[in-house]
C-alpha positions in Angstrom: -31.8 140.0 -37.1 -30.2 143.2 -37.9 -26.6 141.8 -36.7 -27.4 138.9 -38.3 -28.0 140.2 -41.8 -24.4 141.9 -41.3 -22.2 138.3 -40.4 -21.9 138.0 -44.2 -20.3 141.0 -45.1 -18.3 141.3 -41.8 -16.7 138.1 -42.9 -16.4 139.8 -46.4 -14.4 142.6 -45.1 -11.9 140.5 -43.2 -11.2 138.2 -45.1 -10.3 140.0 -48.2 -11.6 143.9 -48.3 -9.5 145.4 -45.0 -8.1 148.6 -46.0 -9.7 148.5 -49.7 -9.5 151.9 -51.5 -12.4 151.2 -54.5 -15.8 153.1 -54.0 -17.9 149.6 -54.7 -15.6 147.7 -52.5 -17.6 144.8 -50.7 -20.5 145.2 -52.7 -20.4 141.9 -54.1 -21.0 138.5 -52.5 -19.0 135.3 -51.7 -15.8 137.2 -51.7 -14.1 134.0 -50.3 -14.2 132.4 -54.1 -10.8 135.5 -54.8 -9.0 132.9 -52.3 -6.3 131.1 -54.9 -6.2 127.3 -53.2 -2.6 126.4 -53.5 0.7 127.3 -52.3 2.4 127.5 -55.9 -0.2 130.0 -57.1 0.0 132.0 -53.2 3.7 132.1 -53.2 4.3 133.8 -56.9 2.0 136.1 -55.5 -1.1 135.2 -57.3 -0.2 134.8 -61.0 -1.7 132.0 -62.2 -3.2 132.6 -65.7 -0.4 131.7 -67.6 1.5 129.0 -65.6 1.7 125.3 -66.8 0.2 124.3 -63.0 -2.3 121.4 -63.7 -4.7 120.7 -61.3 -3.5 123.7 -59.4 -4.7 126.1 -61.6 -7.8 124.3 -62.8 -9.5 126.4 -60.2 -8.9 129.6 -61.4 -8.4 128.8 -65.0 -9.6 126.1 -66.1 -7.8 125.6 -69.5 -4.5 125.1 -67.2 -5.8 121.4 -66.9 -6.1 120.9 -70.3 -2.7 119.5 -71.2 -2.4 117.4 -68.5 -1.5 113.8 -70.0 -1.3 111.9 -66.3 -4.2 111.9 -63.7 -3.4 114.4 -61.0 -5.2 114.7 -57.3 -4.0 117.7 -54.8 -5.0 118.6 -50.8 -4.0 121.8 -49.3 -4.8 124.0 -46.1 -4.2 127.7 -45.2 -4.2 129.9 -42.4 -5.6 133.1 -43.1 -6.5 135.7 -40.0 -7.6 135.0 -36.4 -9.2 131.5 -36.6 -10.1 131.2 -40.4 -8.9 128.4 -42.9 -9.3 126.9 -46.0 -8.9 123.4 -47.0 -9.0 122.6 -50.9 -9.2 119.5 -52.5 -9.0 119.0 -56.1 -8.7 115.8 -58.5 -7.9 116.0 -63.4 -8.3 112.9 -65.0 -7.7 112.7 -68.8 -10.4 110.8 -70.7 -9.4 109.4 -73.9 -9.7 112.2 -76.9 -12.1 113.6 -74.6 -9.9 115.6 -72.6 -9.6 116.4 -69.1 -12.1 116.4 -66.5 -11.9 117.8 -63.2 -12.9 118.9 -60.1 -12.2 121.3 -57.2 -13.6 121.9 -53.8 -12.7 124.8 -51.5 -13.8 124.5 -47.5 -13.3 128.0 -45.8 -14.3 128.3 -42.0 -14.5 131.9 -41.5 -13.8 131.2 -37.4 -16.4 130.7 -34.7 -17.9 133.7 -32.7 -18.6 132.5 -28.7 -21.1 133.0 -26.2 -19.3 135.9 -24.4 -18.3 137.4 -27.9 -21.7 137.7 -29.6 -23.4 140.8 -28.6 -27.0 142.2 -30.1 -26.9 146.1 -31.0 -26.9 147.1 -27.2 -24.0 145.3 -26.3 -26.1 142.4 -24.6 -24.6 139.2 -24.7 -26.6 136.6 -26.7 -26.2 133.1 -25.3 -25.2 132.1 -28.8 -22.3 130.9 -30.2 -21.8 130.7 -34.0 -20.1 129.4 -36.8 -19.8 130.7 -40.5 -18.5 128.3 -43.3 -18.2 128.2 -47.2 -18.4 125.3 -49.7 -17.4 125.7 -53.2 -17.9 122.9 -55.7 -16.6 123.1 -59.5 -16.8 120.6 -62.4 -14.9 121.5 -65.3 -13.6 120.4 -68.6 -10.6 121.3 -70.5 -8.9 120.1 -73.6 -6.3 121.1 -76.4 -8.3 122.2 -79.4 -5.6 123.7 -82.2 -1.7 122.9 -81.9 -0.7 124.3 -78.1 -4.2 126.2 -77.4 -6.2 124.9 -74.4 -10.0 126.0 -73.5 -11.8 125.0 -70.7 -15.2 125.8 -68.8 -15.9 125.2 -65.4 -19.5 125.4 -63.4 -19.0 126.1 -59.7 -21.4 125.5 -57.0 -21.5 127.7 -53.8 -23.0 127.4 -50.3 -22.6 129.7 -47.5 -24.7 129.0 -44.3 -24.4 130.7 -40.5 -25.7 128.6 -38.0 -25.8 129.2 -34.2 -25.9 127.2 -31.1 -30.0 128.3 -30.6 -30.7 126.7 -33.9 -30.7 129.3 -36.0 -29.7 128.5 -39.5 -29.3 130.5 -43.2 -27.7 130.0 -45.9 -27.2 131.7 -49.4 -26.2 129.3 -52.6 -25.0 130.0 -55.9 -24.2 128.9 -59.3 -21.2 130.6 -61.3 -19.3 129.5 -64.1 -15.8 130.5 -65.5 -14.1 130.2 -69.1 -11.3 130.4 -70.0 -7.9 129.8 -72.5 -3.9 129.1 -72.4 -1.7 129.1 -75.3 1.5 127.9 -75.3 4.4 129.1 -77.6 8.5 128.1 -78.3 8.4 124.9 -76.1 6.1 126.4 -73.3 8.9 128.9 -72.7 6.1 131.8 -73.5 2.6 130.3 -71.9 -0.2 133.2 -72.4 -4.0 132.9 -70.8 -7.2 134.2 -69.9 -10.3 133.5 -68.1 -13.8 135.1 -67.6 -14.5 134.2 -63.6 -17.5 133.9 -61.4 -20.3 134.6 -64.2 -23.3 134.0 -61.9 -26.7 134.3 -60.1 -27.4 133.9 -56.7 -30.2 131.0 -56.2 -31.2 131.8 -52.4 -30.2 134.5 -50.0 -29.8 134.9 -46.4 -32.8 136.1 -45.7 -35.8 137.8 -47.8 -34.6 141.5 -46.3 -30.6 140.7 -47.3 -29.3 142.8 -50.0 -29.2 140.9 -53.0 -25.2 141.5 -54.0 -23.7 140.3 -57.1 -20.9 137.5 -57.7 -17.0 139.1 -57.7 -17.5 138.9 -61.8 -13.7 139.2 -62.9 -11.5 139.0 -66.2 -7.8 138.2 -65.9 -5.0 137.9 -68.0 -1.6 136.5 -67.6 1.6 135.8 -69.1 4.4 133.3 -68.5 8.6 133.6 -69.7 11.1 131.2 -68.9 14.6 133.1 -70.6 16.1 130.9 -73.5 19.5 130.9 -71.6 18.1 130.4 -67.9 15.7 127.9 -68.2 16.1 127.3 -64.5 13.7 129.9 -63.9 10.3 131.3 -65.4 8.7 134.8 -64.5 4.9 135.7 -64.4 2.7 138.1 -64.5 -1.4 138.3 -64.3 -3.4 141.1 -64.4 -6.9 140.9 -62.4 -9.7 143.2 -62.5 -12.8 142.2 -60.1 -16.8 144.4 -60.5 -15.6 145.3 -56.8 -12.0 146.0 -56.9 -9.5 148.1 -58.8 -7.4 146.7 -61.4 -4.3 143.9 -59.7 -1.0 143.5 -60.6 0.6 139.9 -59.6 4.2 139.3 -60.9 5.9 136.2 -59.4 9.0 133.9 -60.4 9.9 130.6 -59.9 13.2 129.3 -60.1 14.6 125.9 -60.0 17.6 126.0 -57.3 18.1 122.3 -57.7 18.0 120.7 -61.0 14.0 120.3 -61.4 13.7 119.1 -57.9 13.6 122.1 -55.3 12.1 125.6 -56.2 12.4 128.8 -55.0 9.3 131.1 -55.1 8.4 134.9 -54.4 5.9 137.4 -55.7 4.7 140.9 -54.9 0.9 141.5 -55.5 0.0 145.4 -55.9 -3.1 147.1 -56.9 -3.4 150.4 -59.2 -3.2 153.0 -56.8 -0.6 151.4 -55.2 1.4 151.9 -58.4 -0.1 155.4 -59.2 0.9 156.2 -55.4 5.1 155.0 -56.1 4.9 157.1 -59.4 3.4 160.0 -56.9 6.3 159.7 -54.6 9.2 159.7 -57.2 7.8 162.8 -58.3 7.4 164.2 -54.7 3.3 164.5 -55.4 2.5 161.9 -52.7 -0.9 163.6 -50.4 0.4 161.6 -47.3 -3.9 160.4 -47.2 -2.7 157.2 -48.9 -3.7 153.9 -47.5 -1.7 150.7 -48.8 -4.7 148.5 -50.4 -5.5 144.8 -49.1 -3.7 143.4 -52.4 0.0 144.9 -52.1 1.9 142.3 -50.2 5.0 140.4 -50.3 4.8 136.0 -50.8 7.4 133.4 -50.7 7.7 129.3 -51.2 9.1 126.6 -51.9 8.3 123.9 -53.8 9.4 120.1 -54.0 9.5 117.8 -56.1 10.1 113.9 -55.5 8.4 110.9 -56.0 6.8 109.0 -52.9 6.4 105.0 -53.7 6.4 105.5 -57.1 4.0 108.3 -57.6 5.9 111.7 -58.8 4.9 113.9 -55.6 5.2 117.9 -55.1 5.0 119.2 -52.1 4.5 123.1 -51.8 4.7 125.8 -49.2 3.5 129.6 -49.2 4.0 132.6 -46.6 1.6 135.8 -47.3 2.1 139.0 -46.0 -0.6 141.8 -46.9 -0.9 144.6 -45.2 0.5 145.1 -41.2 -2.5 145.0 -39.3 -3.1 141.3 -40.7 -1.5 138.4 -39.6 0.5 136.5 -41.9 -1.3 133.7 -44.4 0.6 130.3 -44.3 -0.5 127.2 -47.1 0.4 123.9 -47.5 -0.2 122.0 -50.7 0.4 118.8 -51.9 -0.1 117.2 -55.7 0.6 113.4 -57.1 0.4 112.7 -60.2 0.0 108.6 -61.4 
């Protein structure tokens, strides 16, 4: 039961926390719901807040759906280590003077664990095999309330069971919510934002001896510039800060190589001892103790857009690189809009 107890916050750790640096890292639960769930957002490295991305960012700020005008419906998977994936799904529909509705939900298999691999604490094996999977769920509503300012609100459900081949089953559930804004200013060359995320309670745990960890509360900010002369490309930057982790920087661009129809992508996702450890080294200060945190990496994409029978089509592609001991992240996304 002991090992048991500790599948959660194994799959914690891999997923997201390897090499983290922050004293709390870890502590909190569902870490899978940090995941961004598409390739536009993976492959500018994360910054999200203040894009104009639609249904794409409704998941991780809610307001971005709010000046949608067309009904929009994505699908996406990604690779992240050894045998786990994600598979999003997400659908906006604008409602009158109501504004826009929509919904997200985010499938994570965290890989399977076989009957010559699961061990109890003596290193005997088991006879079990398992398999640990996440659901998220969100409704949310967003809708231009003053000139070019956006709010939205979104209420997320979450269920994370283990099961095993004996029978054994647990789960944890949760309900979290997440508000948040966009402003747009000079023609959406300057698009600002920010959003309050996973505000929550956990409604069942593992098991009545689990530790009873909180959400991965986070605030985030973020920016958007496309340059009045060079309005083939935009830049971005969003600023994250997680109860678990240390403060994140995400700068990305995008740039459109071919009229509005082919875009180039790239980002480079840091954390704040990352950056105090580059100001260390150009003064010659640097320990040689420091370990590169989970969150500096390098991403790159491409994005396309064409229309498929009619329906205006994107079709987007991310590669992730964190730190060396994990393997590459790889996502496919794909949006219509009708």
């Amino acid at each position: 039961m002991r090992i048991i107890d500790r599948l959660p916050c194994l799959v914690a750790v891999c997923l997201l926390q390897a090499y983290a640096q922050y004293p709390d890292a870890g502590t909190s639960a569902f870490s899978f719901l940090k995941l961004d769930n598409n390739a536009r957002t993976v492959a500018m490295g994360g910054a999200s807040i203040g894009m104009a991305n639609g249904i794409y960012g409704a998941s991780i700020n809610p307001a971005a759906a709010g000046f949608l005008t067309h009904t929009q419906a994505m699908i996406g998977y990604q690779s992240l280590i050894l045998d786990a994936w994600t598979g999003p799904l997400g659908y906006a529909m604008p409602y009158k003077n109501c504004g826009v509705f929509s919904s997200n939900i985010m499938y994570a298999s965290h890989g399977y664990l076989d009957s010559s691999e699961a061990l109890d604490e003596n290193g005997n094996g088991t006879g079990a095999s398992w398999h640990i999977f996440s659901l998220v769920g969100s409704l949310a509503w967003s809708k231009v309330v003053y000139d070019n300012l956006s709010v939205g609100i979104a209420c997320k459900g979450i269920y994370h069971p283990i099961k095993s081949s004996q029978q054994y089953y647990s789960a944890a559930t949760a309900i979290a919510f997440d508000a948040g804004f966009q402003y747009r200013m000079l023609n959406s060359r300057v698009i600002v934002g920010g959003v309050l995320q996973n505000a929550g309670f956990l409604v069942s745990n593992y098991t009545k001896d689990s530790p009873a960890y909180p959400l991965p509360l986070g605030v985030a900010v973020g920016i958007s510039y496309m340059p009045q002369y060079i309005p083939s490309l935009r830049m971005a930057l969003d600023l994250q800060k997680d109860n678990d982790d240390f403060l994140n920087y995400k700068p990305g661009f995008e740039w459109a190589i071919y009229k509005k129809s082919l875009f180039l992508r790239g980002g480079y996702g840091f954390s704040e001892p990352d950056l105090e450890e580059v100001i260390k080294q150009m003064k010659n200060q640097s320990s040689g103790s420091y370990v590169k945190s989970n969150s500096s990496g390098l991403s790159l994409g491409l994005g396309l857009v064409t229309e498929v029978s009619g329906v205006a089509t994107n079709v987007d592609v991310a590669y992730l690189h964190r730190v060396e001991d994990l393997t590459p992240s790889f996502m496919l996304s794909i949006l219509v809009e009708y």
